[in-house]
N, C-alpha and C positions, 0 to 999 in steps of 0.2 A: 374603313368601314365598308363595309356589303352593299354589293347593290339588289333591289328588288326587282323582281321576276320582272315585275309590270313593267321596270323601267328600260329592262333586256329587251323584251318582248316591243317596245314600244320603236328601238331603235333598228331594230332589224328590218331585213327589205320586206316588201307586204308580201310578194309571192310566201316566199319562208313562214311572214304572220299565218297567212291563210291555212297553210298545207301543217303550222303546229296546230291552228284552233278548229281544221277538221279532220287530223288525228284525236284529238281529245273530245269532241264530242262524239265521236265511232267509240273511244273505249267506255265512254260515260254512258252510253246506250245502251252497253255489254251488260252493266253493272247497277242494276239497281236494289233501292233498301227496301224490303217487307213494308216500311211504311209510305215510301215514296209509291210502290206498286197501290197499295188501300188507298192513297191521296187520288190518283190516278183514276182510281173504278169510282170515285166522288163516294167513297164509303167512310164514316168515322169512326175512331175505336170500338165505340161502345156501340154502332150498329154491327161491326165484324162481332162481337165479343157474343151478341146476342144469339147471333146466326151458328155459331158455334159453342153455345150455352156455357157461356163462362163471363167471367166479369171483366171490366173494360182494363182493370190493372196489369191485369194477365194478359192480356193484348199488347200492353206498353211495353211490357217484359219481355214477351217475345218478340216484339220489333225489335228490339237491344240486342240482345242477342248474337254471338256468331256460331252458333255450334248447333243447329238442332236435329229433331231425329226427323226423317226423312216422312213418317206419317202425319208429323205436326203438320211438316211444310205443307203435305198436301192437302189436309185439312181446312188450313189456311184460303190453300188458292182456290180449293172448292169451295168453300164461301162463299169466295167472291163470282163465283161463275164459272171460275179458270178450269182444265187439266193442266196436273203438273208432270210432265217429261223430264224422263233423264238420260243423258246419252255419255259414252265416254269418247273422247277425239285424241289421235293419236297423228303423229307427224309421217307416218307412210303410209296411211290409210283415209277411208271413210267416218264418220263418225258411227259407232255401233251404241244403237238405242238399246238402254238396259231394261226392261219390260219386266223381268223377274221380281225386281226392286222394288217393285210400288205397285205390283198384285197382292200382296198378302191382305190390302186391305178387300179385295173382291173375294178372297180367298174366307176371311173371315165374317162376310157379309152374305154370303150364297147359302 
């Protein structure tokens, strides 16, 4: 039978403990969910839902979600207060901020 993480994890030297459990909070940092972000600004579905004139369901819906269109997201983080940035990063360079991407909705508001 298999052994469990925890119990790997338990027996290893604590240096090693350390340097896995702050690798995995840096990537957990990296990575958060639509709703863990709203949990965070102390906002509840149904107040984001309101702020963005939609019902609290469709909030639900889109926290589930993995695919959306790039106006929703921003939409979203505008609600909450946020600007939403997007950048592309590549391994011989800089990271280059896509700015084109997410004008169309100033484009469509001017």
């Amino acid at each position: 039978m298999g052994r469990d993480f925890t119990e790997v994890l338990a027996q290893m030297p604590a240096d090693r403990r350390a340097r896995i459990e702050a690798e995995a909070e840096r990537l957990y940092g990296e990575h958060v969910t639509l709703s863990a972000l709203r949990k965070a600004r102390a906002l509840t579905q149904a107040q984001l839902a309101e702020r963005l004139g939609k019902s609290q369901v469709s909030i639900a819906r889109l926290e589930k979600r993995s695919d959306l269109l790039l106006s929703t997201l921003r939409s979203y983080v505008e609600a909450m207060g946020g600007t939403l940035t997007l950048s592309a990063h590549f391994p011989d360079g800089e990271p280059v901020l896509l700015d084109t991407l997410l004008d169309t909705h100033e484009a469509e508001t001017a």
